[in-house]
C-alpha positions as CSV (number, residue, x, y, z in Angstrom):
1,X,110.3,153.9,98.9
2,X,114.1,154.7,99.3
3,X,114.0,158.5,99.0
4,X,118.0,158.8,98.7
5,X,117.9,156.2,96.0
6,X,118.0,157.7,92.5
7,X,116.3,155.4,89.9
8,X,116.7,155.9,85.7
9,X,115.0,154.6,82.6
10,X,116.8,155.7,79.4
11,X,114.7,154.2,77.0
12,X,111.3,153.5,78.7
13,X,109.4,153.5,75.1
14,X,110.9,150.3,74.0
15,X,108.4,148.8,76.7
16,X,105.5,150.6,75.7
17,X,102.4,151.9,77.9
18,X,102.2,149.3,80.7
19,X,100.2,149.7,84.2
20,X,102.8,148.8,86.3
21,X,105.8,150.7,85.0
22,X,104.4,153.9,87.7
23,X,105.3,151.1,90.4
24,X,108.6,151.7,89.5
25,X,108.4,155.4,90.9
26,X,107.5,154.4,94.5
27,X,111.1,152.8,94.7
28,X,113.0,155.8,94.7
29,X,113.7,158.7,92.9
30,X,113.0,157.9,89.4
31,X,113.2,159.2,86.2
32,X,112.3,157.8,83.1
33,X,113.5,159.0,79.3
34,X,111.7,157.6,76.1
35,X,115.0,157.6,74.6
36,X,118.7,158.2,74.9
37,X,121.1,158.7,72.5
38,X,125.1,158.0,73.3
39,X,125.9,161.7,73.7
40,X,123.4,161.9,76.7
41,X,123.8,158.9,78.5
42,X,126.1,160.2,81.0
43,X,124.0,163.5,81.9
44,X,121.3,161.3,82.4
45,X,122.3,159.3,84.2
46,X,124.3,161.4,86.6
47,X,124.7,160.5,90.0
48,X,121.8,157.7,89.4
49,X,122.1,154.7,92.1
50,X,120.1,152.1,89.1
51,X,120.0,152.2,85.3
52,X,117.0,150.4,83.6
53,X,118.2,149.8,80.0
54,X,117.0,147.9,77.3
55,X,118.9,148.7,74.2
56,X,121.3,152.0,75.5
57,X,124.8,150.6,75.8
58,X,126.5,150.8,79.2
59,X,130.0,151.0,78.9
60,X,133.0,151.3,81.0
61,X,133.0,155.1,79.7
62,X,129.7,155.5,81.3
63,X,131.0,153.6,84.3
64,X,134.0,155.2,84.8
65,X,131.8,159.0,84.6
66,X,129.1,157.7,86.4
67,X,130.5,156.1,90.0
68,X,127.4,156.0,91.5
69,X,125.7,153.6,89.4
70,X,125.4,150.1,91.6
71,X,122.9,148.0,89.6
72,X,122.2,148.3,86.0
73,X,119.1,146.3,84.9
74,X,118.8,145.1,81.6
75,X,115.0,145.4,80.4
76,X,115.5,142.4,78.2
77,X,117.1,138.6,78.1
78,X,120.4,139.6,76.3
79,X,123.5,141.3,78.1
80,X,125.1,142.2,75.1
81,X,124.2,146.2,75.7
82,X,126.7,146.0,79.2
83,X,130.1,145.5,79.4
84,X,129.8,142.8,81.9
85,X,133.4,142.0,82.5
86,X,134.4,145.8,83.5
87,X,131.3,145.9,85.5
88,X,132.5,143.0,87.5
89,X,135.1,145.0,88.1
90,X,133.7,148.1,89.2
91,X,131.7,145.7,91.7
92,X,128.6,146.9,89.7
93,X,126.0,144.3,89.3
94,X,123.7,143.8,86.3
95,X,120.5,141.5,86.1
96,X,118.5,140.7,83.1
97,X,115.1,139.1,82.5
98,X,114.3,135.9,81.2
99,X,111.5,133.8,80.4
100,X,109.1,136.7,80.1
101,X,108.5,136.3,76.1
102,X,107.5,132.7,75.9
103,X,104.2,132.8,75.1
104,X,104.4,135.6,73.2
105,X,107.0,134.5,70.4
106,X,105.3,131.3,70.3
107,X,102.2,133.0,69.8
108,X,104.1,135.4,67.0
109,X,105.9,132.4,65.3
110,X,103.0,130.7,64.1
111,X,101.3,133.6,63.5
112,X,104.0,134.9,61.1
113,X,103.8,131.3,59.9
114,X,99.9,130.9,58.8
115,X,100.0,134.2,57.6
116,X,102.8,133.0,54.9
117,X,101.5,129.6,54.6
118,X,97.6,130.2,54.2
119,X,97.8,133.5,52.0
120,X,96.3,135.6,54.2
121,X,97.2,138.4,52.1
122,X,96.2,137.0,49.0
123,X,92.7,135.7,50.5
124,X,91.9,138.8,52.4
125,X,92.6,141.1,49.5
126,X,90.2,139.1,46.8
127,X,87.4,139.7,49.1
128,X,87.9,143.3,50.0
129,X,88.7,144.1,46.5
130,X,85.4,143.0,45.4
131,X,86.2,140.3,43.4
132,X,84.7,137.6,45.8
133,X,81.1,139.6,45.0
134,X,81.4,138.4,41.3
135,X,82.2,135.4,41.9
136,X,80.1,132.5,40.0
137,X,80.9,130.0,43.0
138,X,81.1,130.1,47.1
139,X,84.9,129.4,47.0
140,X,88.3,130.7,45.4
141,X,91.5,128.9,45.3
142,X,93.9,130.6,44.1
143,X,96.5,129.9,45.9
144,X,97.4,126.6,47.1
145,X,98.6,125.8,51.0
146,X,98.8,122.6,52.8
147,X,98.4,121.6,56.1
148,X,101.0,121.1,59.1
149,X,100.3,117.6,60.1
150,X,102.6,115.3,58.9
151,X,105.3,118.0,57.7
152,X,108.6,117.9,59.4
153,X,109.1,120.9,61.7
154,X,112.9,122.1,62.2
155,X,113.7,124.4,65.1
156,X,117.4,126.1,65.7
157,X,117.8,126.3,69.5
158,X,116.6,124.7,71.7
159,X,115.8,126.8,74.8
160,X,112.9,127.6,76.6
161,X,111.5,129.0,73.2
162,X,112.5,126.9,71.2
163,X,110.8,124.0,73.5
164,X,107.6,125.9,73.6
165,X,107.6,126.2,69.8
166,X,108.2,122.2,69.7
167,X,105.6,121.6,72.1
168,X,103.1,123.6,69.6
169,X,104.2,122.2,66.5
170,X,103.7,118.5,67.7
171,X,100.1,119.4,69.0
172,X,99.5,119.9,65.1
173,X,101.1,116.6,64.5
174,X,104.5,117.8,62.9
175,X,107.2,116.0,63.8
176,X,109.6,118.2,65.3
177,X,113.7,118.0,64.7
178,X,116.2,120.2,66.4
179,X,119.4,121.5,65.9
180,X,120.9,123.1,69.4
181,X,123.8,125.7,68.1
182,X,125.6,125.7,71.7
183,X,125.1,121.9,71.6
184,X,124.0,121.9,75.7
185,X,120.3,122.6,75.2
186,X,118.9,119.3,74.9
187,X,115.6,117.1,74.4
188,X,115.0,113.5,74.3
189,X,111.5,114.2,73.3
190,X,112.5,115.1,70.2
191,X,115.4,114.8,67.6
192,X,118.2,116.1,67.6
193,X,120.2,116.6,64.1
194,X,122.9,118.3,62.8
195,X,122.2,122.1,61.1
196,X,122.5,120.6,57.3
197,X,120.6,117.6,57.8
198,X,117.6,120.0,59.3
199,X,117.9,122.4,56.6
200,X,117.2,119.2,53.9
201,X,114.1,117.5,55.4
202,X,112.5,120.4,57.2
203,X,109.4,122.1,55.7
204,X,109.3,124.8,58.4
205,X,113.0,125.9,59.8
206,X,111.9,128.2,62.7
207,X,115.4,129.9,64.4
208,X,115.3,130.5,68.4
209,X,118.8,130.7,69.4
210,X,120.7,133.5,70.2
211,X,123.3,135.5,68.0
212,X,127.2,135.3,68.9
213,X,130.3,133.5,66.9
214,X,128.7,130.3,65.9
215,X,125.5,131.8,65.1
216,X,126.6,135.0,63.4
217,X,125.2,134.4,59.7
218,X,124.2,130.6,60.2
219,X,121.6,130.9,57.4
220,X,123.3,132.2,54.3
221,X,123.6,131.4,50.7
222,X,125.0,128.0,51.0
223,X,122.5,127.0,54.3
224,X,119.7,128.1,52.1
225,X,120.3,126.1,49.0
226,X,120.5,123.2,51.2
227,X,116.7,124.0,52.3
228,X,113.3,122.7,50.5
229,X,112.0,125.0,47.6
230,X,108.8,124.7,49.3
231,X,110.2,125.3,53.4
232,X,109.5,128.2,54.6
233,X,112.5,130.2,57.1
234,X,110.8,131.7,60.5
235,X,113.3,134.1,62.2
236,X,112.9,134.9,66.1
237,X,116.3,134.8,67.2
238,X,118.3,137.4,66.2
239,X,118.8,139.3,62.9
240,X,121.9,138.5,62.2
241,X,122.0,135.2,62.5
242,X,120.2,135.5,58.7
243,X,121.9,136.7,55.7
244,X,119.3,139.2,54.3
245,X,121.0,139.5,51.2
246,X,120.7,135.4,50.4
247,X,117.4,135.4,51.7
248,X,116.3,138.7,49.3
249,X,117.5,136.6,47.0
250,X,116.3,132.9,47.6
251,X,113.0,135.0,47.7
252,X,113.6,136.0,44.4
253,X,114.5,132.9,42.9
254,X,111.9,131.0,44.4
255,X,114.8,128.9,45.9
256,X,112.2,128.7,49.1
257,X,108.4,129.6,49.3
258,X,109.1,132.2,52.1
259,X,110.3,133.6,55.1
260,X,109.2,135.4,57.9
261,X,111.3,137.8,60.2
262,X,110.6,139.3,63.7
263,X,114.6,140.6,63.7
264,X,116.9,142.2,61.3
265,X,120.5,142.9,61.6
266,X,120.0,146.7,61.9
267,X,117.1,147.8,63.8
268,X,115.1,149.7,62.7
269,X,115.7,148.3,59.3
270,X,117.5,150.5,56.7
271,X,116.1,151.7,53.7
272,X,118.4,150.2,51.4
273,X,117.7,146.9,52.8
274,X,117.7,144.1,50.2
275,X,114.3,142.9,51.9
276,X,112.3,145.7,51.3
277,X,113.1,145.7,47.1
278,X,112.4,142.1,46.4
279,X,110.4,141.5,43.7
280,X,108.2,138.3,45.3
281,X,107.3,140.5,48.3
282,X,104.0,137.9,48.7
283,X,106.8,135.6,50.0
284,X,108.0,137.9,52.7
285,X,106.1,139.2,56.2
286,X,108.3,141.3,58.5
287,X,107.4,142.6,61.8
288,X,109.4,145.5,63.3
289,X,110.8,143.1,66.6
290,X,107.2,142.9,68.4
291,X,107.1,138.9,69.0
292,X,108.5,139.7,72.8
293,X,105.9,142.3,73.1
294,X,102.8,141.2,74.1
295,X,100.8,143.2,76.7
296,X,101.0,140.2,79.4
297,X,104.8,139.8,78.4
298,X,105.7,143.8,79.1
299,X,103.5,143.7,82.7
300,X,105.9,140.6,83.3
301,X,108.7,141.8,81.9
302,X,108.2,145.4,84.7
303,X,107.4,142.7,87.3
304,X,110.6,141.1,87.0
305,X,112.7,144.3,86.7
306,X,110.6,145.2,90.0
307,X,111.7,141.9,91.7
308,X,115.6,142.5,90.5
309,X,115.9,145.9,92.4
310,X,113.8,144.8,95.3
311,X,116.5,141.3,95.4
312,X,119.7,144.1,95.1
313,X,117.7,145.7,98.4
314,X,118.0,142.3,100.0
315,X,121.6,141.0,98.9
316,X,122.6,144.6,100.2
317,X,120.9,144.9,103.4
318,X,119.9,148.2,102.6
């Protein structure tokens, strides 16, 4: 423990209850704050050495009130939260978090997938309801799915994600196109299209990539119409790379059979969201931004966080 280093969290309850976030308090002098608004960042922060952020922006306002601050670390992958170029300046360095989230997302995407594809809903509801007592025979079908073998699989970024998501779908015998959106993530396992042609043959287009100018609304009206009536659109990435509007209404239409979304482009989602009036709502699943957020991937997530301040000791010599 460095007693004369002061330590803050400002929005600890983004990463949930996890073990090993008290480790964090034998570094230094540490607070921690479930949330922060933009009016009390700078009182919280104070004469803080470290800022742990995940969402609360850092900004050179707070920077320029807060000339103490040294590291900030970002509890997540993206930097967008930190205005890294006036940091650079100050001489302040920031570290993110990568490759934490893997497993979980993977484990999220097809889960979000076989709930859409198999009627889960559907199925779990007829027997709860009681219908499945009165039923003259062992089985209902009354809703069709089909199986992944054979379909064509189309993934939009090809990370480390999006290759664990490739990985999975080919072990249920898909085969598996990509599209890379900063054209330098590359696989020669697999194939490599352009956005429109994935959109035609794909039954499943599952997006991984991250959101800035190229990406910002990728999948809108016209994308859409390009896709399969019967694909289904798996979002991962970021919300808005997805026009919720043309997918409300592509829902609506039955211009696809459905889509499933981890991230929306205002968080938490607004009430007059598009999404939450469509008619076919059986077509939709949302989740309120939990793929990352496995247990294993939060204790990870702490870990590395952990081993970014402990490498800022080092680099320092302090």
């Amino acid at each position: 423990m460095r007693k004369n280093l002061k330590i803050v969290f400002l929005d600890a309850a983004t990463v949930g209850k996890v073990g090993n976030l008290i480790a964090l308090a034998g570094m230094g002098q540490y607070k921690q704050y479930d949330y922060t608004n933009p009016s009390e960042r700078i009182e919280r922060i104070g004469d803080s050495h470290i800022i742990i952020t995940n969402k609360v922006v850092i900004d050179r306002e707070v920077m320029d009130a807060c000339p103490s601050i040294k590291l900030v670390c970002i509890a997540a992958t993206g930097m967008n939260n930190v205005d890294l170029d006036y940091a650079a300046k100050k001489k302040i360095q920031v570290k993110n978090v990568s490759g934490y989230s893997t497993e979980s997302v993977a484990q999220a995407t097809f889960s979000m997938l076989f709930y859409l594809l198999n009627s889960s809903a559907y199925y779990d509801n007829y027997v709860k309801s009681g219908m499945y007592s009165h039923s003259p025979i062992f089985t209902h079908q009354g809703k069709e799915f089909w199986e992944l073998k054979g379909k064509v699989f189309g993934i939009i970024g090809m990370g480390i994600i999006g290759k664990r998501i490739a990985n999975i779908a080919s072990a249920f015998g898909c085969h598996v196109l990509y599209h890379s959106t900063s054209g330098k993530n590359l696989d020669a396992e697999y194939e490599q299209v352009n956005l429109p042609e994935l959109l035609r043959v794909s039954d499943i287009v599952s997006i991984h990539c991250p959101l800035n100018e190229k990406t910002q609304n990728l999948i809108n009206s016209r994308t859409i119409s390009l896709m399969k009536q019967t694909a289904y659109l798996l979002n991962l990435g970021r919300g808005g790379i997805v026009d919720e509007l043309a997918v409300a209404e592509a829902l609506d239409q039955e211009r696809i059979a459905g889509a499933a979304l981890d991230v929306l482009s205002h968080e938490p989602i607004e009430e007059n969201n598009p999404l939450l009036h469509i008619k076919n709502s059986d077509r939709l699943y949302i989740t309120p931004h939990i793929a990352w957020a496995s247990k294993e991937a939060r204790t990870e997530l702490i870990e590395k966080i952990i081993g970014n301040i402990r490498s800022y000791f080092e680099d320092q010599q302090l």
